[in-house]
N, CA and C atoms as a LAMMPS dump frame, in Angstrom:
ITEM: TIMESTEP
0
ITEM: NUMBER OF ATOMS
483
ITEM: BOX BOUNDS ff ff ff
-5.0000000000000000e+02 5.0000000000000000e+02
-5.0000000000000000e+02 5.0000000000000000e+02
-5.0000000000000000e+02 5.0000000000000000e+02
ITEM: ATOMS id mol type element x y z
1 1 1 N 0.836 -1.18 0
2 1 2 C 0 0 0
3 1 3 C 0.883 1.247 0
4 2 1 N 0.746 2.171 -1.061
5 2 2 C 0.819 3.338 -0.856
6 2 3 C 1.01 4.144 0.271
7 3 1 N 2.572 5.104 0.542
8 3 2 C 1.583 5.881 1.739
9 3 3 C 0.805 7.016 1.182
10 4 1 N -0.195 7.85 1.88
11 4 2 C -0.85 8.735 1.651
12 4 3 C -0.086 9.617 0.729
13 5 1 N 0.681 10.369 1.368
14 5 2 C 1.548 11.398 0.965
15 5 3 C 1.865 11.315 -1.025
16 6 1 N 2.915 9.882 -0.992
17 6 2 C 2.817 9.539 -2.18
18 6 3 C 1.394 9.673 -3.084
19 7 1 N 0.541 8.672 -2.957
20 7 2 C -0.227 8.532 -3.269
21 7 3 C -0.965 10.076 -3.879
22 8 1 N -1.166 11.151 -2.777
23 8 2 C -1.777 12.527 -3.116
24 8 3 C -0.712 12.938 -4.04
25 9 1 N 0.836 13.031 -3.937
26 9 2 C 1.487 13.46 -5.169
27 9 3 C 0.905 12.89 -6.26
28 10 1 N 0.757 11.855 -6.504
29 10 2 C 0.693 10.956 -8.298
30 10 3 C -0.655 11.476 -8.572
31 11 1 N -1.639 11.731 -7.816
32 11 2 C -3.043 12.839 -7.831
33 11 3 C -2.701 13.508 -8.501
34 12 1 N -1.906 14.717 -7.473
35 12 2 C -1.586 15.861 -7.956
36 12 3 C -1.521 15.943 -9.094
37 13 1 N -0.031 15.332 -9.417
38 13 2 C 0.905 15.152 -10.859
39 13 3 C 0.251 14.824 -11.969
40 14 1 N -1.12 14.024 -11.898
41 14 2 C -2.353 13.469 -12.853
42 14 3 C -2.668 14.571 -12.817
43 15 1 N -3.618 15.853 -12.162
44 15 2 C -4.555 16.757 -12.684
45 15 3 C -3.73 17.663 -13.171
46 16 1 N -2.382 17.912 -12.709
47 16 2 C -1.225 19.357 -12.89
48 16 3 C -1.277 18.865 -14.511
49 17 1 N -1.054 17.326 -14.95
50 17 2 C -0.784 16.883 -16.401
51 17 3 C -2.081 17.085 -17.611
52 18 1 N -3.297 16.744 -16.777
53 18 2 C -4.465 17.046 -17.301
54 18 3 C -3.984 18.672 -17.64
55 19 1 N -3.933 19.254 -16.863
56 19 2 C -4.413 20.851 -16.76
57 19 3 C -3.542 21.062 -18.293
58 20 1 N -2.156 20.793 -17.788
59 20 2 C -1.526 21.724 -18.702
60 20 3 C -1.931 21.221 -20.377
61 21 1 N -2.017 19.995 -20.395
62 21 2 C -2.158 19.558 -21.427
63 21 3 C -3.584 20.643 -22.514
64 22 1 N -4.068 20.693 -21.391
65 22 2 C -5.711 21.055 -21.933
66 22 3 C -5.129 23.017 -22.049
67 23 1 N -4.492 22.854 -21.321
68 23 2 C -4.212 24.673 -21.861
69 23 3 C -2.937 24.93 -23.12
70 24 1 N -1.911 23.896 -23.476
71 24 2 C -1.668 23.66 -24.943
72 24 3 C -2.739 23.772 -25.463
73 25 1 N -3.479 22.595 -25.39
74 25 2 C -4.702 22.68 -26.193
75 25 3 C -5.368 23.709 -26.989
76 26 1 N -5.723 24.888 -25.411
77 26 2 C -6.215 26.413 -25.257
78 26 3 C -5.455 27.229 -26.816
79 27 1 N -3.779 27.208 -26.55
80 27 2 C -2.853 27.681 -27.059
81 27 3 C -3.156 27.175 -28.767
82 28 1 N -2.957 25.742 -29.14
83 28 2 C -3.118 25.431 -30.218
84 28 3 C -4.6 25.651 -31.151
85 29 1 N -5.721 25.927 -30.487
86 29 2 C -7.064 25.95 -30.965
87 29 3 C -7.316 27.651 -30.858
88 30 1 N -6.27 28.166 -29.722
89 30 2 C -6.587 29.953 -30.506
90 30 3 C -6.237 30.027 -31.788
91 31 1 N -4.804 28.969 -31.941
92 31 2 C -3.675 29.478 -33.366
93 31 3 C -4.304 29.479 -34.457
94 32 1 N -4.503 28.105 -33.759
95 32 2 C -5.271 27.635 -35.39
96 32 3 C -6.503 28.019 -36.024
97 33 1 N -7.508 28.049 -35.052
98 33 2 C -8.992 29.502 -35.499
99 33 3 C -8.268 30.408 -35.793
100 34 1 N -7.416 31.212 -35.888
101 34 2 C -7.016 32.138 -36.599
102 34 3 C -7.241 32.064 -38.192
103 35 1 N -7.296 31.02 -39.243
104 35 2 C -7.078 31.102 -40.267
105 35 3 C -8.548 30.567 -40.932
106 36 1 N -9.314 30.533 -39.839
107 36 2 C -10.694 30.734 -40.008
108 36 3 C -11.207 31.311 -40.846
109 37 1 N -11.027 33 -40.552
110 37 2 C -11.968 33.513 -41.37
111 37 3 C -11.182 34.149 -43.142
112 38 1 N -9.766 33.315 -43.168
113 38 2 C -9.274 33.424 -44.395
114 38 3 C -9.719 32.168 -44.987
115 39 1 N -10.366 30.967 -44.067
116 39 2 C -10.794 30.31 -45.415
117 39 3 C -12.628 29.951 -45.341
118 40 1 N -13.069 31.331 -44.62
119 40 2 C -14.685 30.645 -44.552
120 40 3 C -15.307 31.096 -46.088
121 41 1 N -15.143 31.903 -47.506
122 41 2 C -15.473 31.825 -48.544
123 41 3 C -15.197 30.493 -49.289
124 42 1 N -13.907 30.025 -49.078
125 42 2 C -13.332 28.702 -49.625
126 42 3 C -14.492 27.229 -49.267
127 43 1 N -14.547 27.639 -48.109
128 43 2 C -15.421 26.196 -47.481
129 43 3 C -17.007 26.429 -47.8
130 44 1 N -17.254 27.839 -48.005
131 44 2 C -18.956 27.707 -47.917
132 44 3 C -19.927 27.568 -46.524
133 45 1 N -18.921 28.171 -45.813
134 45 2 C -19.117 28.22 -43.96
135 45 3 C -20.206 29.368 -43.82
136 46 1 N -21.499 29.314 -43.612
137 46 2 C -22.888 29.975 -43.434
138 46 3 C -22.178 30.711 -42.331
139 47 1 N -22.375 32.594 -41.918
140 47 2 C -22.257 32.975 -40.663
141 47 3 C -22.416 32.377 -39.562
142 48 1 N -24.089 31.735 -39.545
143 48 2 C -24.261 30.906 -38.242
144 48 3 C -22.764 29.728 -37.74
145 49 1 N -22.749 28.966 -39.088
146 49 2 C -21.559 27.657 -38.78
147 49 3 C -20.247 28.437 -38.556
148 50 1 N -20.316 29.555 -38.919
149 50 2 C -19.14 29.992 -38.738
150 50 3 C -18.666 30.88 -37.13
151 51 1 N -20.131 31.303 -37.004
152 51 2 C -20.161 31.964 -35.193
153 51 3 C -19.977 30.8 -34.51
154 52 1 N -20.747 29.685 -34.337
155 52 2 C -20.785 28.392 -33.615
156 52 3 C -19.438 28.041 -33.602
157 53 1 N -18.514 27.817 -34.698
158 53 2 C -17.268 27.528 -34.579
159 53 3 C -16.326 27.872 -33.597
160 54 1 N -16.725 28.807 -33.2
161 54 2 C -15.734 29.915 -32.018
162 54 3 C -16.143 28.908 -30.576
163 55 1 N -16.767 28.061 -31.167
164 55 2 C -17.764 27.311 -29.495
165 55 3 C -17.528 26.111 -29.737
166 56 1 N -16.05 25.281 -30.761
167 56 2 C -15.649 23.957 -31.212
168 56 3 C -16.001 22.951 -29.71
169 57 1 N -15.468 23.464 -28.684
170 57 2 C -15.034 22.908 -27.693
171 57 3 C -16.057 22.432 -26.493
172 58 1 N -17.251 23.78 -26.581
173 58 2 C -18.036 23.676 -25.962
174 58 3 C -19.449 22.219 -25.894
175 59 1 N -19.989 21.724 -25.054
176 59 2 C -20.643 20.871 -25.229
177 59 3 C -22.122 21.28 -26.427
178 60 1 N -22.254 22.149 -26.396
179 60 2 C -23.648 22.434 -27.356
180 60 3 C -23.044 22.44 -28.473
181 61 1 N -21.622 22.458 -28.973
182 61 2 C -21.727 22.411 -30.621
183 61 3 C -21.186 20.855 -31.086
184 62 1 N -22.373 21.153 -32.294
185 62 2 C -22.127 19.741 -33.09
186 62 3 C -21.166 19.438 -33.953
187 63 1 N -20.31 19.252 -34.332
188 63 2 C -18.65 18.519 -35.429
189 63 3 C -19.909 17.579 -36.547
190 64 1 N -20.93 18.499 -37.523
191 64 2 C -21.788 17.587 -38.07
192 64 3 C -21.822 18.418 -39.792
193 65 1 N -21.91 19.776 -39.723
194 65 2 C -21.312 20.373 -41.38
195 65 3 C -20.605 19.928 -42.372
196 66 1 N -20.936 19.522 -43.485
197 66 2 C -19.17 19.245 -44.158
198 66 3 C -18.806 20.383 -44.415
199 67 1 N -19.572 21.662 -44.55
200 67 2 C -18.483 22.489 -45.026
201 67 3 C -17.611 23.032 -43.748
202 68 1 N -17.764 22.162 -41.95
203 68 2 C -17.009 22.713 -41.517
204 68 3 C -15.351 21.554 -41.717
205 69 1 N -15.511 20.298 -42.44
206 69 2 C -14.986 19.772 -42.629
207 69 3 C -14.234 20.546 -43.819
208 70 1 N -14.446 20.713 -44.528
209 70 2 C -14.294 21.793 -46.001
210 70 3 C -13.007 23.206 -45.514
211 71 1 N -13.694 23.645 -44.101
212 71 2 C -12.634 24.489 -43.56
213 71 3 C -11.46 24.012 -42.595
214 72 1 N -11.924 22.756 -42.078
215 72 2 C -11.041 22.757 -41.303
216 72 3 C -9.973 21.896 -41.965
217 73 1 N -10.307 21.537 -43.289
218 73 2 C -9.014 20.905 -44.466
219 73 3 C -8.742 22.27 -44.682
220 74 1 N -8.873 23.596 -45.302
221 74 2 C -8.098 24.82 -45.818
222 74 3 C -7.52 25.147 -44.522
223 75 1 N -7.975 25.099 -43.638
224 75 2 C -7.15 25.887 -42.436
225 75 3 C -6.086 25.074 -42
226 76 1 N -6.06 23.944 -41.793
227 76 2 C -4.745 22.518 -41.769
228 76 3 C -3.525 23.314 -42.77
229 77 1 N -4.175 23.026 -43.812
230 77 2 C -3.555 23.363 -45.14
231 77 3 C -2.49 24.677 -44.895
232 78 1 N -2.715 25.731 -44.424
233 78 2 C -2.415 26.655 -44.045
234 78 3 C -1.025 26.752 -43.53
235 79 1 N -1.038 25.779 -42.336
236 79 2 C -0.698 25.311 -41.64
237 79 3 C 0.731 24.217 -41.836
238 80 1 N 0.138 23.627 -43.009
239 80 2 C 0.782 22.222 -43.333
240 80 3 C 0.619 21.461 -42.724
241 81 1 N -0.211 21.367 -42.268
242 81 2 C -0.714 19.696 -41.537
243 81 3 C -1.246 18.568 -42.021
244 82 1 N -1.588 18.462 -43.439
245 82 2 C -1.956 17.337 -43.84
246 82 3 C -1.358 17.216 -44.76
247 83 1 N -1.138 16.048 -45.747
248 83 2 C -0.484 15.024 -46.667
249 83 3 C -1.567 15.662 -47.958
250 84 1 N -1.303 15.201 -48.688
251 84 2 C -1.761 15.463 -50.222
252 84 3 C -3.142 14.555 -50.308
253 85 1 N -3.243 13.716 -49.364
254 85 2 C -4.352 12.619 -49.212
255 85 3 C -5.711 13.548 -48.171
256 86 1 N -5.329 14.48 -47.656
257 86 2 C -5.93 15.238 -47.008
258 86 3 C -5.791 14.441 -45.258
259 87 1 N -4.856 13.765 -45.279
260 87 2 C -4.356 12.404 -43.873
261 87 3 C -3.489 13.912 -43.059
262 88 1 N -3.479 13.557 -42.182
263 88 2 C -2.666 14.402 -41.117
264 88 3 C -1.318 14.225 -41.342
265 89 1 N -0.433 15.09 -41.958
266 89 2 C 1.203 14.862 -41.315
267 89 3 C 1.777 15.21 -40.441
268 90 1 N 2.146 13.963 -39.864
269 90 2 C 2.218 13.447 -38.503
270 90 3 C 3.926 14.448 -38.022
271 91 1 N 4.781 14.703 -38.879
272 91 2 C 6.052 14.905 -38.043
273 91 3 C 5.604 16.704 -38.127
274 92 1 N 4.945 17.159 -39.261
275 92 2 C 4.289 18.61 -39.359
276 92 3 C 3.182 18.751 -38.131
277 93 1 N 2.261 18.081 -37.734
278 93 2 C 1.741 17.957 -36.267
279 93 3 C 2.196 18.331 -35.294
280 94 1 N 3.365 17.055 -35.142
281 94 2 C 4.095 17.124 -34.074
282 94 3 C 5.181 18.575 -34.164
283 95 1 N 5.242 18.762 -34.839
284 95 2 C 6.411 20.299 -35.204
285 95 3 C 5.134 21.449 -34.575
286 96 1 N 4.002 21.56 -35.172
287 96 2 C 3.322 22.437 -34.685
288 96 3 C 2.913 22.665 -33.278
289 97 1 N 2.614 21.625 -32.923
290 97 2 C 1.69 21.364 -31.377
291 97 3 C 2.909 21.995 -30.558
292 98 1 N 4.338 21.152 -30.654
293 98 2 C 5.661 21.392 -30.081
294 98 3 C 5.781 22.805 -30.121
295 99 1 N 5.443 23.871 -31.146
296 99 2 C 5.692 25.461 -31.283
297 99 3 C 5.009 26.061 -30.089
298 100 1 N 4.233 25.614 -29.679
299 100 2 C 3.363 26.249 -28.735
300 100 3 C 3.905 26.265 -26.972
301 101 1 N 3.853 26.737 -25.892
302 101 2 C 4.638 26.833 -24.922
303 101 3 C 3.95 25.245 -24.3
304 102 1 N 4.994 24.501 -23.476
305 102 2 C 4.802 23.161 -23.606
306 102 3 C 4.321 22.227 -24.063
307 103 1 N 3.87 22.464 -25.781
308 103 2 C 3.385 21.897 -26.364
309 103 3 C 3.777 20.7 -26.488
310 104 1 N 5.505 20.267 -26.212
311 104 2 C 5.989 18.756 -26.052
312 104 3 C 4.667 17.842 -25.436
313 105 1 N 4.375 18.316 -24.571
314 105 2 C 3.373 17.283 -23.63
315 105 3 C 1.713 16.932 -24.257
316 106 1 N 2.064 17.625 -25.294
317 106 2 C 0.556 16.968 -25.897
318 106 3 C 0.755 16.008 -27.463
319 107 1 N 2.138 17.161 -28.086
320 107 2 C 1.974 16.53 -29.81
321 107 3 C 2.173 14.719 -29.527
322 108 1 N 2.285 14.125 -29.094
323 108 2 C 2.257 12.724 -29.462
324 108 3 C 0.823 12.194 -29.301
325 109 1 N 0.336 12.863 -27.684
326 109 2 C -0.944 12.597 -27.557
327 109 3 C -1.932 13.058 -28.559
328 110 1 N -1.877 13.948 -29.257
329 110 2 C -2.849 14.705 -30.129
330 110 3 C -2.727 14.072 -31.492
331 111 1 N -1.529 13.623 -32.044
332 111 2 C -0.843 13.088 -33.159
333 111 3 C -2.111 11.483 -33.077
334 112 1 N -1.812 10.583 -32.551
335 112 2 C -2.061 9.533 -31.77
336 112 3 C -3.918 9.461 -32.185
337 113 1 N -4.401 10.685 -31.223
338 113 2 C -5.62 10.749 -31.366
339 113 3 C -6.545 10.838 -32.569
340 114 1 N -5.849 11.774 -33.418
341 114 2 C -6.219 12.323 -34.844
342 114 3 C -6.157 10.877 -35.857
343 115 1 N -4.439 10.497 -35.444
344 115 2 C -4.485 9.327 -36.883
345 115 3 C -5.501 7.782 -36.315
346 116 1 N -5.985 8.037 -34.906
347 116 2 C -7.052 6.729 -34.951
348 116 3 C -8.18 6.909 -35.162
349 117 1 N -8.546 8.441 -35.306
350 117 2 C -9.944 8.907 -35.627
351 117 3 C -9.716 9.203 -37.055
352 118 1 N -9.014 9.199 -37.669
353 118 2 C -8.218 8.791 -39.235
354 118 3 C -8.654 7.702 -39.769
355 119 1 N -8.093 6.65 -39.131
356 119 2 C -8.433 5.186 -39.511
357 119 3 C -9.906 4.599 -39.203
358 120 1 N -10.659 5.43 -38.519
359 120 2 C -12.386 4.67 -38.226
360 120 3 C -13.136 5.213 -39.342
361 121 1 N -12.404 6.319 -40.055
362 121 2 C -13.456 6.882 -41.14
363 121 3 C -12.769 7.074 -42.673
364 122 1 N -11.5 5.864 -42.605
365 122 2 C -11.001 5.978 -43.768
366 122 3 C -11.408 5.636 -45.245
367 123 1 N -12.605 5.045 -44.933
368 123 2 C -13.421 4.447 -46.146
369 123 3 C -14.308 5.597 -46.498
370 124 1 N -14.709 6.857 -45.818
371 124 2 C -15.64 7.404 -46.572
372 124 3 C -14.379 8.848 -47.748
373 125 1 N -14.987 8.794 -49.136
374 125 2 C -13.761 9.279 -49.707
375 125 3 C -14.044 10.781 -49.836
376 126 1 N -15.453 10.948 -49.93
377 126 2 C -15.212 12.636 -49.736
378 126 3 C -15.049 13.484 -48.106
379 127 1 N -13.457 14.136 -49.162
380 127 2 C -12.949 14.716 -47.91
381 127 3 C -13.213 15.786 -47.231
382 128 1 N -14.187 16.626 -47.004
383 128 2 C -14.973 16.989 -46.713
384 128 3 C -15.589 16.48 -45.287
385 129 1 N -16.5 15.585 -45.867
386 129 2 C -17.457 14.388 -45.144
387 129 3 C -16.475 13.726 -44.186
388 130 1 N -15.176 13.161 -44.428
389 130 2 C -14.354 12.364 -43.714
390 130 3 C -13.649 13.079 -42.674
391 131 1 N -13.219 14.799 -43.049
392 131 2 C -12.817 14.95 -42.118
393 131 3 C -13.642 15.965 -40.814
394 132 1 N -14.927 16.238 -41.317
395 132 2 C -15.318 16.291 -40.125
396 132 3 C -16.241 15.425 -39.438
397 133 1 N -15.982 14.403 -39.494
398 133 2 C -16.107 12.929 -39.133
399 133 3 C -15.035 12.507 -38.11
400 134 1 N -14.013 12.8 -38.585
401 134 2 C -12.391 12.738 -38.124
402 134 3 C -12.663 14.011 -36.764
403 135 1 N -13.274 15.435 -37.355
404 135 2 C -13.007 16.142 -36.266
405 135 3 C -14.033 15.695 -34.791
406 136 1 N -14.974 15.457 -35.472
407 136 2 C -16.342 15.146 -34.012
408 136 3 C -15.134 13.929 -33.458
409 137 1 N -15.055 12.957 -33.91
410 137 2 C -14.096 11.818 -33.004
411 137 3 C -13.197 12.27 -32.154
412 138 1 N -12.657 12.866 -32.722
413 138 2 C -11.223 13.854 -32.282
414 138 3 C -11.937 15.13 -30.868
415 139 1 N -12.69 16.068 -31.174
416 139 2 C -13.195 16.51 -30.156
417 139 3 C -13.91 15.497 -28.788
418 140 1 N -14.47 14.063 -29.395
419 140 2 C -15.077 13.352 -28.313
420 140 3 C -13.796 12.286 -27.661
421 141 1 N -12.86 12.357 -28.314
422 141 2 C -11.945 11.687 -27.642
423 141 3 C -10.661 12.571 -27.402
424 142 1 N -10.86 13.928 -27.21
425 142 2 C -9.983 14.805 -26.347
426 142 3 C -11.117 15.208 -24.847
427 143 1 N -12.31 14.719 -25.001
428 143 2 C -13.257 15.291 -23.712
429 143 3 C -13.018 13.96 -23.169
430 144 1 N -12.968 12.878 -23.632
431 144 2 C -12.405 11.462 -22.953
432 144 3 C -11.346 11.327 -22.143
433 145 1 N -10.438 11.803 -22.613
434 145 2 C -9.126 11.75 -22.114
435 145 3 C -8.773 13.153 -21.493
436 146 1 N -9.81 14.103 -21.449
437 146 2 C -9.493 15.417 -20.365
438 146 3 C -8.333 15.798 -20.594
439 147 1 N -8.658 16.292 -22.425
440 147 2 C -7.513 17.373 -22.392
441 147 3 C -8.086 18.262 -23.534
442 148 1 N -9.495 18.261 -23.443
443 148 2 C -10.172 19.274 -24.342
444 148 3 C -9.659 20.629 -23.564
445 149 1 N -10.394 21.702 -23.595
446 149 2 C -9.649 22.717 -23.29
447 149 3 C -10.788 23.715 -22.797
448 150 1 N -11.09 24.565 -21.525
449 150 2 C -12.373 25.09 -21.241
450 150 3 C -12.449 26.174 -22.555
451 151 1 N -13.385 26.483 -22.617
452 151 2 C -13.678 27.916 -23.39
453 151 3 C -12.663 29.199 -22.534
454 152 1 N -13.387 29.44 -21.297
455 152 2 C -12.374 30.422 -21.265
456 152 3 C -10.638 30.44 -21.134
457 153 1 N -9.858 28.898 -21.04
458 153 2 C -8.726 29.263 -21.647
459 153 3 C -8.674 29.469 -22.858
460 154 1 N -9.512 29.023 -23.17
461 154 2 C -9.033 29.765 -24.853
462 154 3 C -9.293 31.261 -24.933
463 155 1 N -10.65 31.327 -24.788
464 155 2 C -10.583 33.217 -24.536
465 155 3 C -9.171 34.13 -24.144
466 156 1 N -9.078 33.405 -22.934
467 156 2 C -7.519 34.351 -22.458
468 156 3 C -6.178 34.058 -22.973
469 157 1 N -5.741 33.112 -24.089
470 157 2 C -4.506 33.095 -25.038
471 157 3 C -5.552 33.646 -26.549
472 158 1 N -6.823 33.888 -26.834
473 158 2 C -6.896 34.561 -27.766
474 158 3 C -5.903 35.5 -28.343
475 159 1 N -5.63 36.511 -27.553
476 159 2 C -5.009 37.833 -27.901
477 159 3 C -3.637 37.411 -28.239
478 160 1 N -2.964 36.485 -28.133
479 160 2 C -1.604 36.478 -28.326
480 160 3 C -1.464 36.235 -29.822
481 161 1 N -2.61 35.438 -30.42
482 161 2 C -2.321 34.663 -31.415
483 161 3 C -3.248 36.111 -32.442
């Protein structure tokens, strides 16, 4: 048995890991909404889908549009995050997530997450359709693993980005 003491550290050290992870998170989902509204003509993103977007994270919005799939391939793109297949590139991922202030502690986890929510919807071919298919998975298995990110951290690294 554990003594106490120990035991409350490895607690600790679990939620301190949760936390930070989920405020990368914060950090990487201001960056990347940034290139939002350079590609909402490209995607065909309605104002409404496009206000809701600002609320990815929140429990009331749905990952169910293709044209938010439509943007969130131009905004990747941007970025360089995906392969010519419209697939995530994985060492461009990991380069990005890593740019961000302790971003080390998430790009494998985030990398990881994306290419298995990759592989459950690799049969449907319009990409579009597939990848925001890819994104709802990806948002329900970052609220799984408690490292989605509250709304208001994101609010407060808004301004940097």
């Amino acid at each position: 048995m554990l003594p106490i003491w120990l035991y409350f550290g490895l607690v600790m050290a679990a939620v301190s890991s949760v936390k930070s992870t989920a405020e990368v998170m914060s950090h990487v989902t201001a960056h990347f909404g940034k290139a939002l509204d350079e590609c909402r003509d490209e995607s065909g993103l309605s104002p409404e889908i496009l206000e809701e977007f600002k609320h990815f994270w929140s429990e009331d919005f749905e990952v169910v549009h293709r044209e938010l799939g439509c943007a969130l391939i131009c905004m990747s793109n941007k970025f360089s995050l995906l392969q010519e297949d419209t697939r995530i590139h994985h060492i461009n991922m990991h380069d990005y997530v890593k740019s961000f202030p302790n971003g080390e502690v998430l790009s494998a986890k985030m990398v990881e997450l994306l290419h298995n929510c990759e592989k459950q919807f690799e049969a449907i071919t319009d990409d579009c359709d597939r990848t925001v298919k890819v994104a709802a998975c990806f948002k329900n298995d970052c609220k799984k693993e408690g490292i989605a990110p509250e709304i208001t951290m994101i609010e407060a690294v808004m301004e940097r980005y």
